[in-house]
Each structure stands twice: as structure tokens, then as C-alpha cells.
N, C-alpha and C positions, 0 to 999 in steps of 0.2 A: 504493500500500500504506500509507503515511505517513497519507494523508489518510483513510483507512477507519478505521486505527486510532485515529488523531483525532477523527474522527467517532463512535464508541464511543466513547469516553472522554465526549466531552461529553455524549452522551445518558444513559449511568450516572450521572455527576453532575447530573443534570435530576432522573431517577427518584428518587435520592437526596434532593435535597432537596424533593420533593412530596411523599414518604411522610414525612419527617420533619415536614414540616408539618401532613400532614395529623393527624400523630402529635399534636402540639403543640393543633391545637385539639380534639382529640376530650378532652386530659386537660381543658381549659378548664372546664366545666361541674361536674367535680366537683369540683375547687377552687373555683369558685366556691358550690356549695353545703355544701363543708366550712367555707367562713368565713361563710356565714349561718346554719350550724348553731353556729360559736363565737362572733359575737354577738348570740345569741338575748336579750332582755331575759327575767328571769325575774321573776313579779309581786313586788312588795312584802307583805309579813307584818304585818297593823298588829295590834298587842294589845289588848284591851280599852277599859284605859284611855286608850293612844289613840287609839281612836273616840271616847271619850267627851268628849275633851277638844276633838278636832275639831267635834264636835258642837255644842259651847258656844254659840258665835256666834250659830249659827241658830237658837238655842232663846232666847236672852237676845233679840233682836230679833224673834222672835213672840212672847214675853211682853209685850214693848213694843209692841206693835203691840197686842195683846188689850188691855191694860191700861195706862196711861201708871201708870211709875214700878216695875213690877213686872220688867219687865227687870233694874233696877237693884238690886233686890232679890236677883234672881238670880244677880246678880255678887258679891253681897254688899259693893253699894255702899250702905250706910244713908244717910251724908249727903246723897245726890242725891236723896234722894226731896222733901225739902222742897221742894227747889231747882226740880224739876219741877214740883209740884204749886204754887208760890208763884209762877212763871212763865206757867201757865196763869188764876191766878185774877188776874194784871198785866193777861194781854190780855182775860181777861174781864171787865174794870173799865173798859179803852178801849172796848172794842165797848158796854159798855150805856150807858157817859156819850154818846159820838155818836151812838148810837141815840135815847136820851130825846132827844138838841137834836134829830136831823133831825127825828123827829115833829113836836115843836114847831114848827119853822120850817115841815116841811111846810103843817100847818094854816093855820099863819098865811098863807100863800100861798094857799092855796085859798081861805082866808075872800075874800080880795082882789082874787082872779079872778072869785070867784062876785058879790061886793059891789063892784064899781068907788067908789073914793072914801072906803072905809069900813077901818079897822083892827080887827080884834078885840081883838088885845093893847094895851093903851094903852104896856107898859113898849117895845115894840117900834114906836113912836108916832115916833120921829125915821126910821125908815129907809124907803126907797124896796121898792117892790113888789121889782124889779130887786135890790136890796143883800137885800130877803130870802130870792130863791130863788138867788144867790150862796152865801150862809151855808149854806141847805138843803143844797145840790149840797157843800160844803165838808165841813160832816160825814158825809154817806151816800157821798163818797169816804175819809174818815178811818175808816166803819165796817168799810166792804169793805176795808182795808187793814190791819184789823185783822183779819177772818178769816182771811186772807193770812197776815197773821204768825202766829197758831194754829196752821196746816194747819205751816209750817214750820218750826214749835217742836216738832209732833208727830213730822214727820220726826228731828228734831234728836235727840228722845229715843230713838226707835227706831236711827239710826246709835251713839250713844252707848253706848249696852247693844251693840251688836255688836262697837264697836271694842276697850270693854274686856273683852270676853271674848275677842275674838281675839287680845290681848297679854295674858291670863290667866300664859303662861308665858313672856314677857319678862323677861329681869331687868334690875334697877333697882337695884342693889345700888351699895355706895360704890366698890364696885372697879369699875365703869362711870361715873365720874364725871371733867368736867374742873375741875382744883384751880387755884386763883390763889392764889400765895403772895408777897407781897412778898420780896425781897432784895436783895441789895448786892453788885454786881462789883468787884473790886480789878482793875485793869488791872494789866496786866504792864509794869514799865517798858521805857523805850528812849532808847538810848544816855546810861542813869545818869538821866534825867528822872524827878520825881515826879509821879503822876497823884492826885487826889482819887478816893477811892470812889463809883463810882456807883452812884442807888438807882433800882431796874426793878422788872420781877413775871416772876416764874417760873410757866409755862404747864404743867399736869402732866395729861395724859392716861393714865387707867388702863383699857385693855381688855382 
């Protein structure tokens, strides 16, 4: 009789705790969808003029890209346009002076190949066949390294116009600045000792 009722008991406690289980994951899914429904992201609101201001960047480095200097323009950076345009006409003064020599030396080489024994140039009269097409090969690498440097003066201006319009609304103000100011520590004495004043810099960081 003991053991019957024993036997009952443990199997109500079986049934017990499988419905409660079973209780426990059925509620599982809508908790789980009630906390995807509370952190939903909801989009961002941008106003006007902050589109407009986002926009900067990309508009100041296609100007620059269109036009060397007219990004800069855009930013209402006046002094850089010199600065561009006095950069360009630098490497366009490298590239024509090693373009004039290589022709020159070119020629003169070819006169030498076609003529064995024979110079054209007389000022060009002390150097080897060999020391001319040196010289040649010297400047027509000097020229090509100048359009080099072009192509990546031109990049330079087109990042330029974009970086300063993408800090358009940085500040820069004195109250973002680090201050160095000279002063003078008095130490504290110890035990009745006298210390001289010493003179250091005060580091003042304002952000």
C-alpha cells in the first residue's frame, strides 16, 4: 500500500514539473519578441542643413577634381588657390626643362649611331657616345618623375578640398588649445630646511 502511494506521489511530481516546463518555454518566444520589439532602432531625423553640411566634402573634392583650385574656392579657402596653381606651374617648369635636355641629348645620340665617329654638337665634343645616352636616359627619367609628381599634387588638391570641408564644423577655438606658461614652484619646507624657488612650465589643456 506504502509503495502505491509512493508511486503516485512521484509520478504527480513528474507531471508537474513537465507541464510547468513545458509552461516555461511556450512563454519563451514572446519574451523574446517583446525585447526585439523594445530595441527596435528607430531611423535618425537629419534636417536640412545637415544634409547640407554632410554634403560638403563631396562637392568640394568634385570641384577639385573638375577644376584644380576651385574646390578650395568652395571652402572659401582664397589663399590656396595661389598655392595650387604656383605648384603646378613648379612641376611644369621641371617637366619642360628635362624634356628640352632629353630631346637634345636624344638627337645627339642618334646623330652618333647613324654617323659612327662623327659628333653633331661640337659643345657636346668631350663626351662618349655611352656618357650621352646616360645623360638622355637621366633626364627622360627626371621627366617621367615629374609627371608623377603632377598626377600626385593633383590628388593632393582634390584630398585637400575634402579634408577641409569635412572639418568645416571643427572647432578650433582658444578654448581647445594646449597653453605653456612659465612658473615658479616654492617647495614646501622640511624639517625647518630652506629650498630655493624653482622655475618649470605649466602645461594647461583647455577642452
Amino acid at each position: 500500500m506504502n509503495i502505491k502511494i509512493l508511486t503516485g506521489f512521484i509520478l504527480m511530481c513528474f507531471l508537474a514539473h513537465s507541464y510547468a516546463f513545458a509552461q516555461k518555454k511556450e512563454s519563451n518566444p514572446a519574451r523574446t519578441d517583446t525585447a526585439k520589439v523594445a530595441f527596435k532602432k528607430t531611423p535618425a531625423i537629419k534636417d536640412s542643413a545637415r544634409i547640407e553640411i554632410e554634403a560638403m566634402p563631396r562637392r568640394a573634392a568634385l570641384k577639385s577634381a573638375m577644376l584644380p583650385g576651385l574646390g578650395q574656392i568652395y571652402n572659401k579657402r582664397w589663399w590656396k588657390v595661389p598655392l595650387v596653381y604656383g605648384g603646378f606651374v613648379g612641376i611644369g617648369l621641371v617637366f619642360e626643362f628635362n624634356q628640352r635636355y632629353y630631346q637634345i641629348f636624344l638627337k645627339e645620340a642618334q646623330f652618333r649611331q647613324e654617323n659612327p665617329g662623327k659628333k653633331e654638337n661640337p659643345l657636346y665634343a668631350p663626351y662618349t657616345t655611352e656618357g650621352i645616352i646616360s645623360i638622355k636616359d637621366s633626364y627622360r627619367r627626371d621627366r617621367d618623375l615629374s609627371v608623377l609628381a603632377g598626377l600626385g599634387f593633383y590628388a593632393i588638391t582634390i584630398i585637400d578640398a575634402y579634408v577641409d570641408a569635412k572639418f568645416f564644423r571643427f572647432d578650433i577655438s582658444n578654448d581647445l588649445t594646449l597653453q605653456i606658461n612659465p612658473t615658479i614652484n616654492q617647495p614646501i619646507p622640511v624639517h625647518a630646511s630652506a629650498f630655493a624657488p624653482v622655475v618649470g612650465l605649466r602645461f594647461k589643456i583647455a577642452l
